[in-house]
N, CA, C and O atoms as CSV, one atom per row, in Angstrom:
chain,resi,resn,atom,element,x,y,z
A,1,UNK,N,N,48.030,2.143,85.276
A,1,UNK,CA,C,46.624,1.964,85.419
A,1,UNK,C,C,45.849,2.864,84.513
A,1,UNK,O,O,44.748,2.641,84.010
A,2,UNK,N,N,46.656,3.981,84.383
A,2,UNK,CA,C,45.718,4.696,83.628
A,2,UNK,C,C,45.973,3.899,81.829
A,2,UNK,O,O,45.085,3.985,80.981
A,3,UNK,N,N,46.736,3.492,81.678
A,3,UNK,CA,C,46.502,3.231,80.479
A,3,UNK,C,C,45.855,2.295,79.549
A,3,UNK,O,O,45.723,2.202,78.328
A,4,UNK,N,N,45.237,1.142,81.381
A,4,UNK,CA,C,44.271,0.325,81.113
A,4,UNK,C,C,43.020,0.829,80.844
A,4,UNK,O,O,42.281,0.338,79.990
A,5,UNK,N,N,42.669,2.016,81.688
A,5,UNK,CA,C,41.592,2.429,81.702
A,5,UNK,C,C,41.106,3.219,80.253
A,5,UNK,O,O,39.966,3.229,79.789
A,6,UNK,N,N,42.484,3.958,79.620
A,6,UNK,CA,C,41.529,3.893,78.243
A,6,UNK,C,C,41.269,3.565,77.337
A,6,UNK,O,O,40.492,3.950,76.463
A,7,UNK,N,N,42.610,1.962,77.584
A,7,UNK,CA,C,42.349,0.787,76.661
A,7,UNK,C,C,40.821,0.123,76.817
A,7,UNK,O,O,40.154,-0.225,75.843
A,8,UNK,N,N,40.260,-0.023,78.582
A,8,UNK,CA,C,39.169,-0.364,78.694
A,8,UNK,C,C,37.651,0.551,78.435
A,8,UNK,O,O,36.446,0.302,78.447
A,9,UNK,N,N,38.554,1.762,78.197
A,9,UNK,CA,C,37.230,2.575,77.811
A,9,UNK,C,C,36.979,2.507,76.044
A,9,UNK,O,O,35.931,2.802,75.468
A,10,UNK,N,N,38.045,2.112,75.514
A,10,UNK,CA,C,37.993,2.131,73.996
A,10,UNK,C,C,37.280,1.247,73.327
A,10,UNK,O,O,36.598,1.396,72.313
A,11,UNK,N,N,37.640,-0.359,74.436
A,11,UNK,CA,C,36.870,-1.116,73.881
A,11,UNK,C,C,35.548,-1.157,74.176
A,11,UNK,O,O,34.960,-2.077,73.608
A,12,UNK,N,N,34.800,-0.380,74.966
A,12,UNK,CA,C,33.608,-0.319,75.484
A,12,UNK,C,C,32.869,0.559,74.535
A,12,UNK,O,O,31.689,0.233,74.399
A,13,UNK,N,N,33.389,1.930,73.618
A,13,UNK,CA,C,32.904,2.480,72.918
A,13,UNK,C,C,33.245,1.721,71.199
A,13,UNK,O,O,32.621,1.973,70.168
A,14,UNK,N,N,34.316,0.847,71.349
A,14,UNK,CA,C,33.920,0.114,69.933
A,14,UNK,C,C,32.362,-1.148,70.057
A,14,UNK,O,O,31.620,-1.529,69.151
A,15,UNK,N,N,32.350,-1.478,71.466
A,15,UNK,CA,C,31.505,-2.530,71.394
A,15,UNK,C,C,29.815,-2.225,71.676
A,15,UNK,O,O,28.850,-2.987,71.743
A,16,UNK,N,N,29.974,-0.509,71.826
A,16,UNK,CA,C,28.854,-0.105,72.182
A,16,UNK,C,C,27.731,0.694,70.871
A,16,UNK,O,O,27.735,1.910,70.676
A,17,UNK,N,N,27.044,-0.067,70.275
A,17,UNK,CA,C,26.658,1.386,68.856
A,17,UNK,C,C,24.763,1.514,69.160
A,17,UNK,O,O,23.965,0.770,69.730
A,18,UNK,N,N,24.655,2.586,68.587
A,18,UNK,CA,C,23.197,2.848,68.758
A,18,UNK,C,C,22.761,2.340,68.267
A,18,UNK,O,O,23.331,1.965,67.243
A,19,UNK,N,N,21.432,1.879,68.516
A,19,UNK,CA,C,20.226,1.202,67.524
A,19,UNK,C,C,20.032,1.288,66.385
A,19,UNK,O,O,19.911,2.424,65.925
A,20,UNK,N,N,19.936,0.229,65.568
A,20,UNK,CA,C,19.494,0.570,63.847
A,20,UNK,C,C,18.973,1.597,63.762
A,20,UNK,O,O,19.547,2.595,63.327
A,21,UNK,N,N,17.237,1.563,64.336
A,21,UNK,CA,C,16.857,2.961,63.652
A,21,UNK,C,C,17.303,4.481,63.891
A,21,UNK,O,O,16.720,5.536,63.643
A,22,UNK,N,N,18.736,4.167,64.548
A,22,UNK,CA,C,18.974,5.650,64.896
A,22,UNK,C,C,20.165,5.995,63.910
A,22,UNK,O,O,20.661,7.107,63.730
A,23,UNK,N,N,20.515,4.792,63.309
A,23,UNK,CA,C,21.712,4.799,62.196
A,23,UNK,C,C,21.287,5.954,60.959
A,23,UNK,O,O,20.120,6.345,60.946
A,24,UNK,N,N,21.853,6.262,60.361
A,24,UNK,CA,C,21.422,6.537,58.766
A,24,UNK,C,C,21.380,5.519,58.000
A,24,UNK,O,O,22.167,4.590,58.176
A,25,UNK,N,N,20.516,5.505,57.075
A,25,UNK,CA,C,20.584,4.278,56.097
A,25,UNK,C,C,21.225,4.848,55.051
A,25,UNK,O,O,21.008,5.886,54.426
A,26,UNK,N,N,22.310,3.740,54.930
A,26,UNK,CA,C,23.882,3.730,53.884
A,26,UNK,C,C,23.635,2.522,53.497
A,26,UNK,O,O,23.505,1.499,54.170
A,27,UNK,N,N,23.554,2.744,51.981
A,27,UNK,CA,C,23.945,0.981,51.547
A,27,UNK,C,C,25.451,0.922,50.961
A,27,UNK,O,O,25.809,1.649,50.034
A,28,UNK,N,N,26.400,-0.132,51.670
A,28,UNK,CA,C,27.668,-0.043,50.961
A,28,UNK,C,C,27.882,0.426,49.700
A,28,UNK,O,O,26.814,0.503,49.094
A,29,UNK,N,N,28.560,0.674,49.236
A,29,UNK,CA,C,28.773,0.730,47.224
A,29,UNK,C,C,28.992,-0.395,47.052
A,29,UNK,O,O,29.807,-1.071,47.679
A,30,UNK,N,N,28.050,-0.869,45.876
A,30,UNK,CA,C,28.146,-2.192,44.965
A,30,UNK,C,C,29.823,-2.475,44.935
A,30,UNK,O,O,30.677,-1.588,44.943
A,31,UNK,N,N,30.082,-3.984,44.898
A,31,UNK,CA,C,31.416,-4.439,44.561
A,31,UNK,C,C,31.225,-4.913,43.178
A,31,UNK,O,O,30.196,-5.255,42.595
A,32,UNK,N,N,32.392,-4.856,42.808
A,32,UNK,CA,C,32.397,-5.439,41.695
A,32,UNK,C,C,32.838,-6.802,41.414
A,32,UNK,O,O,33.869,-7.198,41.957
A,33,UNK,N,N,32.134,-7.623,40.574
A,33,UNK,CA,C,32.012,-8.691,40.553
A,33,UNK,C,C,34.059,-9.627,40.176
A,33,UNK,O,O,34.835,-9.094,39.383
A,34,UNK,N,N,34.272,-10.383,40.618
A,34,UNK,CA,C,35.794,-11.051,40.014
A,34,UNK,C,C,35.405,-11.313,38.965
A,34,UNK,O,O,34.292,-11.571,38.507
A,35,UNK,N,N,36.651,-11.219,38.462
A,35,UNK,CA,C,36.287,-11.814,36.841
A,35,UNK,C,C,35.909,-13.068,36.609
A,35,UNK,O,O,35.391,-13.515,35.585
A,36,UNK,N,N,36.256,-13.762,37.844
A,36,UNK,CA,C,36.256,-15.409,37.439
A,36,UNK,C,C,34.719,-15.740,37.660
A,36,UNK,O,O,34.188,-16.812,37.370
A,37,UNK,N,N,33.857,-14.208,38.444
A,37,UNK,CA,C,32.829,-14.752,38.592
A,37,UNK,C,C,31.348,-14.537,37.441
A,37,UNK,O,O,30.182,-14.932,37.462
A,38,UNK,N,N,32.357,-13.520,36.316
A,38,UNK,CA,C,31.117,-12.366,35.488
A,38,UNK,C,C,31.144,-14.007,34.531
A,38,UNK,O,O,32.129,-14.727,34.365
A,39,UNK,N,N,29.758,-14.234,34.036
A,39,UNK,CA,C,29.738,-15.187,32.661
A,39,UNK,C,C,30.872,-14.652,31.637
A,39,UNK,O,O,31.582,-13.647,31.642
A,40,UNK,N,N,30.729,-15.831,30.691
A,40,UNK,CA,C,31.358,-15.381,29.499
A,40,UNK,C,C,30.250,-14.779,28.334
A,40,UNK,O,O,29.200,-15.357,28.052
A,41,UNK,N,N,30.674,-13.600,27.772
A,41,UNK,CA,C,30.079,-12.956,26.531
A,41,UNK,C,C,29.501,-13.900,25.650
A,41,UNK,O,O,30.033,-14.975,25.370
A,42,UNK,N,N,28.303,-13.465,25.168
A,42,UNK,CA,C,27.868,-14.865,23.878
A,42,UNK,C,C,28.116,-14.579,22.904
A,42,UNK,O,O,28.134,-13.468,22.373
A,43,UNK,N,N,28.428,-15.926,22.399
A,43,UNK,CA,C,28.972,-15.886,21.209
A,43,UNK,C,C,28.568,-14.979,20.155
A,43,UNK,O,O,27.455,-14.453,20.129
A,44,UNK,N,N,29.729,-14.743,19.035
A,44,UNK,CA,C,28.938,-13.605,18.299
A,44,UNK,C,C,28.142,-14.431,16.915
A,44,UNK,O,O,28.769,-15.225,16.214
A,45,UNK,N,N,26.817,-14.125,16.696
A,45,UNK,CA,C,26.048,-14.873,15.532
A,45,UNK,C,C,26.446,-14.205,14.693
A,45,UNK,O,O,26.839,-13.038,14.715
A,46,UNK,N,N,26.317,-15.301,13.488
A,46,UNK,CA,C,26.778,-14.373,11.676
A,46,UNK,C,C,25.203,-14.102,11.773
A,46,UNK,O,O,24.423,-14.891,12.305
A,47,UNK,N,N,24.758,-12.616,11.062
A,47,UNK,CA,C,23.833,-12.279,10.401
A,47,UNK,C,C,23.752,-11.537,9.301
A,47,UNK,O,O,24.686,-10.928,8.778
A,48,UNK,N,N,22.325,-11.594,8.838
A,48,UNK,CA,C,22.638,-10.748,7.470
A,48,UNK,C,C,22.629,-9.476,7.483
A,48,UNK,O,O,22.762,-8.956,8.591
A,49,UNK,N,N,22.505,-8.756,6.521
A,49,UNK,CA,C,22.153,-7.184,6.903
A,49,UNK,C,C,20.715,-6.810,7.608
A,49,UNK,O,O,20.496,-5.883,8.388
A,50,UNK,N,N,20.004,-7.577,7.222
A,50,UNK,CA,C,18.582,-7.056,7.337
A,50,UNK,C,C,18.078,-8.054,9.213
A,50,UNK,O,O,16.963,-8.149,9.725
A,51,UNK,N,N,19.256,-8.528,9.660
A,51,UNK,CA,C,19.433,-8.646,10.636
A,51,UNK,C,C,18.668,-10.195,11.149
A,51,UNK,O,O,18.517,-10.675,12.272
A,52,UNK,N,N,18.362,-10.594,10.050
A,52,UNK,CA,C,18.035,-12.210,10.279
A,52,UNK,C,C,18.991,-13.187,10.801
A,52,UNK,O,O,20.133,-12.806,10.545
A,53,UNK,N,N,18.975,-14.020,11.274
A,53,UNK,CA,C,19.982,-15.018,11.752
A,53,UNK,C,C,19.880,-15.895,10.093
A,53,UNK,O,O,19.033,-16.005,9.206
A,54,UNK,N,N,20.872,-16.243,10.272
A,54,UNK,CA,C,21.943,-17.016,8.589
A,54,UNK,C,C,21.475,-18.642,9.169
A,54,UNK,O,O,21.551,-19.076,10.318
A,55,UNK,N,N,20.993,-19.307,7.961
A,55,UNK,CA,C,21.061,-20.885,8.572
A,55,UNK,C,C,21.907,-21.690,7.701
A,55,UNK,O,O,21.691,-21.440,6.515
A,56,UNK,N,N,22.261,-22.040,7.781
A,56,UNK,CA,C,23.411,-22.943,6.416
A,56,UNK,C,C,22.480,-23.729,5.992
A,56,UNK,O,O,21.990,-24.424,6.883
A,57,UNK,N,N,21.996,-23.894,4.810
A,57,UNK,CA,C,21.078,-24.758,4.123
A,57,UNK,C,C,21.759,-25.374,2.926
A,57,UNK,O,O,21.087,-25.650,1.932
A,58,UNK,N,N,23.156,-25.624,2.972
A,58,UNK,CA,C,24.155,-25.865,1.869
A,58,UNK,C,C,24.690,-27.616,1.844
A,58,UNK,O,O,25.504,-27.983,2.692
A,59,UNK,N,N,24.230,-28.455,0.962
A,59,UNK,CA,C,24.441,-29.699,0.913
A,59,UNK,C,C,25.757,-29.847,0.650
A,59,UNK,O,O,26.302,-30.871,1.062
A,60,UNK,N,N,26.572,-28.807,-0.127
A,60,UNK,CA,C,27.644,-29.183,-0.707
A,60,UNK,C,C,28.803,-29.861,0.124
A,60,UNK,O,O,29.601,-30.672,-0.347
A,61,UNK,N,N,28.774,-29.277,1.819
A,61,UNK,CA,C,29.701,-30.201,2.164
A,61,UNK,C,C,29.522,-31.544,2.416
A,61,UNK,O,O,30.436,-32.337,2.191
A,62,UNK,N,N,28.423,-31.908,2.872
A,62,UNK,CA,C,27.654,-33.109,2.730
A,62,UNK,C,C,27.972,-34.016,2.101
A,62,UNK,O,O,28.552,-35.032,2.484
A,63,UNK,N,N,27.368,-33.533,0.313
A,63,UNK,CA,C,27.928,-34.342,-0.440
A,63,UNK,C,C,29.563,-34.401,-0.829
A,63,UNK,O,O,29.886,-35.212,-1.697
A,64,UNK,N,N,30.521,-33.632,-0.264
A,64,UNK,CA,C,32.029,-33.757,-0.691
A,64,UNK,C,C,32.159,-34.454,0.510
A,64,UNK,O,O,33.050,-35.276,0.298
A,65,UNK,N,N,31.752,-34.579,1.669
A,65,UNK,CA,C,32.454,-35.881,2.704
A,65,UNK,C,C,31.790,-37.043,2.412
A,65,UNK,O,O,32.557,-37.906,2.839
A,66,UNK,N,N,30.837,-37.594,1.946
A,66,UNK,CA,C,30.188,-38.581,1.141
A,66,UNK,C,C,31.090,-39.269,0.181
A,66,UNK,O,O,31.295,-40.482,0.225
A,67,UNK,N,N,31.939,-37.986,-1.201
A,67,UNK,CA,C,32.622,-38.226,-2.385
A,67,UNK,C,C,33.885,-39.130,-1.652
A,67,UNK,O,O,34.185,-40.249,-2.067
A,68,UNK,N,N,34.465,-38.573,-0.681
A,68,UNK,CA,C,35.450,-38.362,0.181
A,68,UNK,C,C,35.721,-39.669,0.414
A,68,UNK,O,O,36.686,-40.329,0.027
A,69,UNK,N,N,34.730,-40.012,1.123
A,69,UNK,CA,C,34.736,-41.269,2.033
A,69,UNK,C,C,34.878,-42.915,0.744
A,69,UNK,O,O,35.674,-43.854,0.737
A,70,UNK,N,N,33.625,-42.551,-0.217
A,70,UNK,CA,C,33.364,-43.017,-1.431
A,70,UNK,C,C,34.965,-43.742,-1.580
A,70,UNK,O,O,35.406,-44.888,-1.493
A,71,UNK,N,N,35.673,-42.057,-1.919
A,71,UNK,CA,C,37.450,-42.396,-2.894
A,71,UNK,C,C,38.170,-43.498,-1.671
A,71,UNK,O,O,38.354,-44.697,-1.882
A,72,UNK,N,N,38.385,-43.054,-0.867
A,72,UNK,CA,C,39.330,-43.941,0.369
A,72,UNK,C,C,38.505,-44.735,1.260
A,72,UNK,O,O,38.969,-44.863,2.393
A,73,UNK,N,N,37.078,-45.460,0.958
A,73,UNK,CA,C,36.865,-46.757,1.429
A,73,UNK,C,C,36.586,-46.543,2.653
A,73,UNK,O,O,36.897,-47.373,3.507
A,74,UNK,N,N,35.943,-45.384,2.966
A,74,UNK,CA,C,36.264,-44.645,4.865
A,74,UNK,C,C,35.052,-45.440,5.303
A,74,UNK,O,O,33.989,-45.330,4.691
A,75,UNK,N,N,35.223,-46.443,6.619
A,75,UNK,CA,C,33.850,-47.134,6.866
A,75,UNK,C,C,33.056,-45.662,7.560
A,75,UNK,O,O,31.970,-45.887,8.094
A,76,UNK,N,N,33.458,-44.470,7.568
A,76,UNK,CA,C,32.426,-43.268,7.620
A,76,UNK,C,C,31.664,-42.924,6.883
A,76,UNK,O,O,30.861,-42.002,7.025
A,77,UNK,N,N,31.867,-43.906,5.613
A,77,UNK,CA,C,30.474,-43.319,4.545
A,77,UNK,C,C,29.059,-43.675,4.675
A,77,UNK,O,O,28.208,-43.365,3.841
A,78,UNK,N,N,28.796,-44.447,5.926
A,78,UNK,CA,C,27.291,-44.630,6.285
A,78,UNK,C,C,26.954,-43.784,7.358
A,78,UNK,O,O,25.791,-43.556,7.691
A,79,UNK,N,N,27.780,-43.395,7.809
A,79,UNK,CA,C,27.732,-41.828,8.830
A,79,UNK,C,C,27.295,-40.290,8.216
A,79,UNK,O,O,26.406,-39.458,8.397
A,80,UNK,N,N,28.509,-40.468,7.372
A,80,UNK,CA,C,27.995,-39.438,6.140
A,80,UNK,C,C,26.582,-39.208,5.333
A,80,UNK,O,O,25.913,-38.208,5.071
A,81,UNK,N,N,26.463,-40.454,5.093
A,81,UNK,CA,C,25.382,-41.058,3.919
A,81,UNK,C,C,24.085,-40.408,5.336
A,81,UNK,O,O,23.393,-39.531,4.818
A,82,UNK,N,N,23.882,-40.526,6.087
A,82,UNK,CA,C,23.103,-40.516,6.925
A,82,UNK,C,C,23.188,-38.923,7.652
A,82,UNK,O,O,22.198,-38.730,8.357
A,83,UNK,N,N,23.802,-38.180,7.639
A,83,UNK,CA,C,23.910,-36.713,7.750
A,83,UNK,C,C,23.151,-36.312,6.793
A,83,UNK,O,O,22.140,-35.613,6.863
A,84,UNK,N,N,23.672,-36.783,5.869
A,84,UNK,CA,C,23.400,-36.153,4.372
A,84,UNK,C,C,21.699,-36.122,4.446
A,84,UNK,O,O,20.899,-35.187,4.444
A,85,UNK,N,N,21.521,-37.732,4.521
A,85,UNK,CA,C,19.881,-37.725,4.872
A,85,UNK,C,C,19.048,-36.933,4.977
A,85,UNK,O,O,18.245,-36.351,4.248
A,86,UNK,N,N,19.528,-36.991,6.747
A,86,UNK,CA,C,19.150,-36.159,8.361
A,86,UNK,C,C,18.564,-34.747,7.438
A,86,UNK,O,O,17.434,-34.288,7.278
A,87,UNK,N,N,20.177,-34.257,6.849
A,87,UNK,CA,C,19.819,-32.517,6.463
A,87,UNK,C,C,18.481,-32.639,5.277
A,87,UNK,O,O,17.566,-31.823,5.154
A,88,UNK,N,N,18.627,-33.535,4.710
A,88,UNK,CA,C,17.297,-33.729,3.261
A,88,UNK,C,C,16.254,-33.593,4.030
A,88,UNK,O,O,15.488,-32.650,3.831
A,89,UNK,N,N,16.010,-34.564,5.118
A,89,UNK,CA,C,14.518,-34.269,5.946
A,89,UNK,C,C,14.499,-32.978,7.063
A,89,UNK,O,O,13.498,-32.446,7.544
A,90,UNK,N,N,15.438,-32.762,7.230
A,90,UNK,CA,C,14.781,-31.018,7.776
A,90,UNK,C,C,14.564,-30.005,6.755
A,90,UNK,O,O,13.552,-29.305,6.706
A,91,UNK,N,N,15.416,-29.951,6.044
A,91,UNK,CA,C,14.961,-28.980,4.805
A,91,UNK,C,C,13.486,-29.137,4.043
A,91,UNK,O,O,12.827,-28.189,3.615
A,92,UNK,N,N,13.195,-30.239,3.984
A,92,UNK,CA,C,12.050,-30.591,3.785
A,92,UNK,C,C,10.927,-30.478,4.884
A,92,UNK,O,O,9.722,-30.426,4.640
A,93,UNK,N,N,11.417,-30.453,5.938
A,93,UNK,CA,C,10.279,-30.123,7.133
A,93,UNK,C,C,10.164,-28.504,6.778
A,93,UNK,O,O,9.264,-27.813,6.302
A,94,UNK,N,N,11.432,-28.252,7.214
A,94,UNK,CA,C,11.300,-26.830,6.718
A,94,UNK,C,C,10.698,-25.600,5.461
A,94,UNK,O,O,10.310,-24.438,5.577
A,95,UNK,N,N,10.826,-26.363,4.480
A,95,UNK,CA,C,10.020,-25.953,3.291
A,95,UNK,C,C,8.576,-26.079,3.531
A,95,UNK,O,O,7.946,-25.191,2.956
A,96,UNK,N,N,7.778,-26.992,4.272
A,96,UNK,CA,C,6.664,-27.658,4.719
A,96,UNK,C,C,5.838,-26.479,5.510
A,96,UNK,O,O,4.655,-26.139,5.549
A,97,UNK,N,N,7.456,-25.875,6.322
A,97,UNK,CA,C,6.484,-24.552,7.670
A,97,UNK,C,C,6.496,-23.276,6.455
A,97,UNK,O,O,5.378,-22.773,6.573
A,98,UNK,N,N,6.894,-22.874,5.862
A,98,UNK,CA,C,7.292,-21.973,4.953
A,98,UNK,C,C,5.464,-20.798,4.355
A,98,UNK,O,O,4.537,-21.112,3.609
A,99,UNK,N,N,5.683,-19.758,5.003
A,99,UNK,CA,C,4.380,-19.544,5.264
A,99,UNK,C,C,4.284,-19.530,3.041
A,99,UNK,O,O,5.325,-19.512,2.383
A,100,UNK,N,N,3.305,-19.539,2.575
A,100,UNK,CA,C,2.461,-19.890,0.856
A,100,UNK,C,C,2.962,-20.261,0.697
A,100,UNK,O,O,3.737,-19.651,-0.040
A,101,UNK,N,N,3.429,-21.790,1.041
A,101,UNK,CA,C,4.164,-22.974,0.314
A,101,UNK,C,C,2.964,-23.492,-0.447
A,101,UNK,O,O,2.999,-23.694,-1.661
A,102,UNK,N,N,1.731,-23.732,0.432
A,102,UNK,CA,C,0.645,-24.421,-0.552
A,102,UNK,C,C,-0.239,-23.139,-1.740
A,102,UNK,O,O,-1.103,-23.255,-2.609
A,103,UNK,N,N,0.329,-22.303,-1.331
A,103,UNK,CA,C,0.391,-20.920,-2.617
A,103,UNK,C,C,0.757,-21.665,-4.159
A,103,UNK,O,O,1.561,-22.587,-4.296
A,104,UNK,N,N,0.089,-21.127,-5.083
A,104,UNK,CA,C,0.552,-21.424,-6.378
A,104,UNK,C,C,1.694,-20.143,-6.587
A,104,UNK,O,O,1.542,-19.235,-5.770
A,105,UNK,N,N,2.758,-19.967,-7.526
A,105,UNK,CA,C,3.000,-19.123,-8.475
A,105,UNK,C,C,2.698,-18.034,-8.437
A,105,UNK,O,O,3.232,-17.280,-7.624
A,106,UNK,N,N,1.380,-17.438,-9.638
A,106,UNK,CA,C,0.685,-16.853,-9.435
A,106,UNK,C,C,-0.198,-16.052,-8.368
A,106,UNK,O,O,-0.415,-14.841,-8.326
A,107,UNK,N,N,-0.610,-16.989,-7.584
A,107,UNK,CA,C,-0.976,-16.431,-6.150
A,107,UNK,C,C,-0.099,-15.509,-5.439
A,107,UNK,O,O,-0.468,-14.420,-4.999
A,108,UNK,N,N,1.481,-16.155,-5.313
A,108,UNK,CA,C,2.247,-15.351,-4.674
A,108,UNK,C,C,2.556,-14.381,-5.311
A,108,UNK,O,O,2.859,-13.405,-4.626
A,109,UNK,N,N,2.619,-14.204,-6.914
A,109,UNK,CA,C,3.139,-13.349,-7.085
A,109,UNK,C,C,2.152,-11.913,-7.010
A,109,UNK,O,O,2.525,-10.740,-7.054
A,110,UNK,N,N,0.506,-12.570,-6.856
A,110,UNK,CA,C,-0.486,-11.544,-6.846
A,110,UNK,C,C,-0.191,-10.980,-5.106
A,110,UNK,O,O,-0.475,-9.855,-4.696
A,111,UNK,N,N,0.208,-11.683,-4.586
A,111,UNK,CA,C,0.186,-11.764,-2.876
A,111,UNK,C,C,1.317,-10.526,-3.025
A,111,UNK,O,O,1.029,-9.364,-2.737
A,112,UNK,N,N,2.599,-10.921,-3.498
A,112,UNK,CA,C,3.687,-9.648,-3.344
A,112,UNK,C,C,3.149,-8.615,-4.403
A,112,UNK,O,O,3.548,-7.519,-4.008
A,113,UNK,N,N,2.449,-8.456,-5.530
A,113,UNK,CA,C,2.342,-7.192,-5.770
A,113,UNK,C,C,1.041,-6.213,-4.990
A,113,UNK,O,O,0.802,-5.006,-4.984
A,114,UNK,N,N,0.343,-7.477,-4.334
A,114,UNK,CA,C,-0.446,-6.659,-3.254
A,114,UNK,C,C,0.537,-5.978,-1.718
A,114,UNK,O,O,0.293,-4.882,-1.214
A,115,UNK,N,N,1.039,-6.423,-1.489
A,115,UNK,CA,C,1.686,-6.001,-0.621
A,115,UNK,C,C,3.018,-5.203,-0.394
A,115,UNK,O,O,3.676,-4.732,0.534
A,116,UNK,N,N,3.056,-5.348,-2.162
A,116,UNK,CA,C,4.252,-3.703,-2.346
A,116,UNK,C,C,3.345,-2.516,-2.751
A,116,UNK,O,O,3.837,-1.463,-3.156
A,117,UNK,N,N,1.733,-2.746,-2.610
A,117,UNK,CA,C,0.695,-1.819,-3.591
A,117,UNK,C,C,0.791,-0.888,-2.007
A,117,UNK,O,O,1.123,0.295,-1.931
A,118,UNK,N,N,0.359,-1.895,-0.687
A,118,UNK,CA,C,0.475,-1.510,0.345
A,118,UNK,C,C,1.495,-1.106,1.068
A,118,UNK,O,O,1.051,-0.793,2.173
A,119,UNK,N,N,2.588,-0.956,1.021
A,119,UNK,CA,C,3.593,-0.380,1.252
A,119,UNK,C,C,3.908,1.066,0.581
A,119,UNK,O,O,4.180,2.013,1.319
A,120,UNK,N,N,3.871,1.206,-0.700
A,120,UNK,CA,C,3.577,2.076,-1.448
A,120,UNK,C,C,2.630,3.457,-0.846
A,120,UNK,O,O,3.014,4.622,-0.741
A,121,UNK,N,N,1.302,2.887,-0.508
A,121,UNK,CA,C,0.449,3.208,-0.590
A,121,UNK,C,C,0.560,4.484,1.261
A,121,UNK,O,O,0.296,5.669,1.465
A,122,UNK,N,N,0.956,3.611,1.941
A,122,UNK,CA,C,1.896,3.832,3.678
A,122,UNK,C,C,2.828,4.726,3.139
A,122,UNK,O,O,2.302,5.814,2.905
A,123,UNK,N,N,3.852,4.679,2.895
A,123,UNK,CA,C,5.153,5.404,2.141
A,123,UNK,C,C,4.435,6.928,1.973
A,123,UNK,O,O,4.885,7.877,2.615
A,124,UNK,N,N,3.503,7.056,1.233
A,124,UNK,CA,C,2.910,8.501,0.252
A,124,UNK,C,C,1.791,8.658,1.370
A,124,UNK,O,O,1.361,9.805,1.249
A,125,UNK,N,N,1.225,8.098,2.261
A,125,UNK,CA,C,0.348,8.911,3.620
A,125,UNK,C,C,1.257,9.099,4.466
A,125,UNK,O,O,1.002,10.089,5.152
A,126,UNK,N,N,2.545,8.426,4.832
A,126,UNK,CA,C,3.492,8.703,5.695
A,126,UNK,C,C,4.688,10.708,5.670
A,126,UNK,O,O,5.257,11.495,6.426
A,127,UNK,N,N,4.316,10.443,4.034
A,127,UNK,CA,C,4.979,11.872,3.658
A,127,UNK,C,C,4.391,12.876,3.417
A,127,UNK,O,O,4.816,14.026,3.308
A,128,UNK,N,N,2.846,12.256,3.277
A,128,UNK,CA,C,1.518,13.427,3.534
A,128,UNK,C,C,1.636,13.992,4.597
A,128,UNK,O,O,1.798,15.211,4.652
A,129,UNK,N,N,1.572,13.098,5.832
A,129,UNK,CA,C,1.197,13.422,7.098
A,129,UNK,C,C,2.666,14.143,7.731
A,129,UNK,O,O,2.544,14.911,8.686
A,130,UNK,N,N,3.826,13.909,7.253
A,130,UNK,CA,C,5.174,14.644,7.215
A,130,UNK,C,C,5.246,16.011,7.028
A,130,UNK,O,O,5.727,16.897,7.734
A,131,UNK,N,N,4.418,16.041,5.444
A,131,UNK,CA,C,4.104,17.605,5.479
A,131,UNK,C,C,2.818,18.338,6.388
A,131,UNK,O,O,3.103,19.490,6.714
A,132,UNK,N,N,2.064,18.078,6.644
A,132,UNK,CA,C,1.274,18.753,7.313
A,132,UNK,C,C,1.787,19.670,8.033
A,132,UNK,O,O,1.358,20.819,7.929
A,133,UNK,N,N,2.666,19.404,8.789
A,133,UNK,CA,C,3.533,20.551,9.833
A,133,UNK,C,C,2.323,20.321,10.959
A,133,UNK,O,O,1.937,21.409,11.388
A,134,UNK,N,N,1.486,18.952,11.667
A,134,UNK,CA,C,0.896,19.185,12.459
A,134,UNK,C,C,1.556,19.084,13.738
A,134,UNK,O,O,1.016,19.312,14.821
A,135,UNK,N,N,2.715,18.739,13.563
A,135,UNK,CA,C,3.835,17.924,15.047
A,135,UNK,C,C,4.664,19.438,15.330
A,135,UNK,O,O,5.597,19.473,16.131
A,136,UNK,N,N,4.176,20.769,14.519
A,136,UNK,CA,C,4.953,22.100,15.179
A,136,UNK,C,C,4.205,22.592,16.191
A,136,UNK,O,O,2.978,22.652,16.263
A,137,UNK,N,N,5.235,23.031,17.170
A,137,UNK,CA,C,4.617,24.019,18.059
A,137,UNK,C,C,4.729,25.373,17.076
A,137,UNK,O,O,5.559,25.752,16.250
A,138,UNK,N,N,2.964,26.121,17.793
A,138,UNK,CA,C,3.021,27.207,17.311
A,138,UNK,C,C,3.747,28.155,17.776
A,138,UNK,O,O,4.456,27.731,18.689
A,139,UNK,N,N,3.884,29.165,17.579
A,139,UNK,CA,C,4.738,30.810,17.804
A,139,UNK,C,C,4.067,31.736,18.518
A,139,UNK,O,O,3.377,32.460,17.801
A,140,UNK,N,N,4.022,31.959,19.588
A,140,UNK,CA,C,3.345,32.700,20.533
A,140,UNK,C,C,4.305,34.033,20.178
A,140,UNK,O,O,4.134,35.094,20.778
């Protein structure tokens, strides 16, 4: 009997707990996610140095699956022929957004030597204001 009694007292103190607000607030430790559940990494983009994204603007394969098709009679050469197209009219849309496209020559080239005058010009107040020594704390 007695060994009911502190089987029955055990389960009375597992089934018995104080009130939330008398708990401490514990938040579990984060789990970590399964692998099957983390996304996959994105893909890695080619870029250039200066950190632009790269667009392939290159007809040449274009026109060699065109040549291609041409030599061996491939009924894919109106598939081709029509890629080939496709890429002619975006490049051409694209030249269209191209900020001084309706710029002459001249214009642009007055446009970039204004705006290497201004760069220039930033550069030599940037190394003025470098020397000043106004960004020291003084010496108490």
């Amino acid at each position: 009997m007695a060994s009911s009694g502190v089987a029955g007292g055990r389960q009375a103190e597992d089934t018995l707990q104080p009130p939330p607000e008398l708990l401490p607030e514990s938040k579990p430790p984060p789990q970590p996610l399964p692998v099957a559940a983390l996304p996959p990494p994105p893909a890695p983009r080619s870029q250039s140095p200066a950190g632009v994204k790269e667009e392939n603007y290159s007809f040449l394969p274009l026109v060699h699956n065109v040549i291609k098709c041409m030599d061996k009679d491939s009924p894919d050469l109106h598939q081709d022929l029509n890629a080939l197209k496709t890429k002619f009219q975006e490049m051409r849309k694209l030249i269209g957004t191209m900020p001084g496209i309706h710029m002459s020559p001249e214009q642009q080239q007055q446009q970039l030597h204004s705006l290497r005058e201004q760069v220039r010009t930033k550069n030599e107040l940037l190394q003025k204001y470098k020397s000043l020594c106004m960004f020291e704390i003084p010496k108490e």
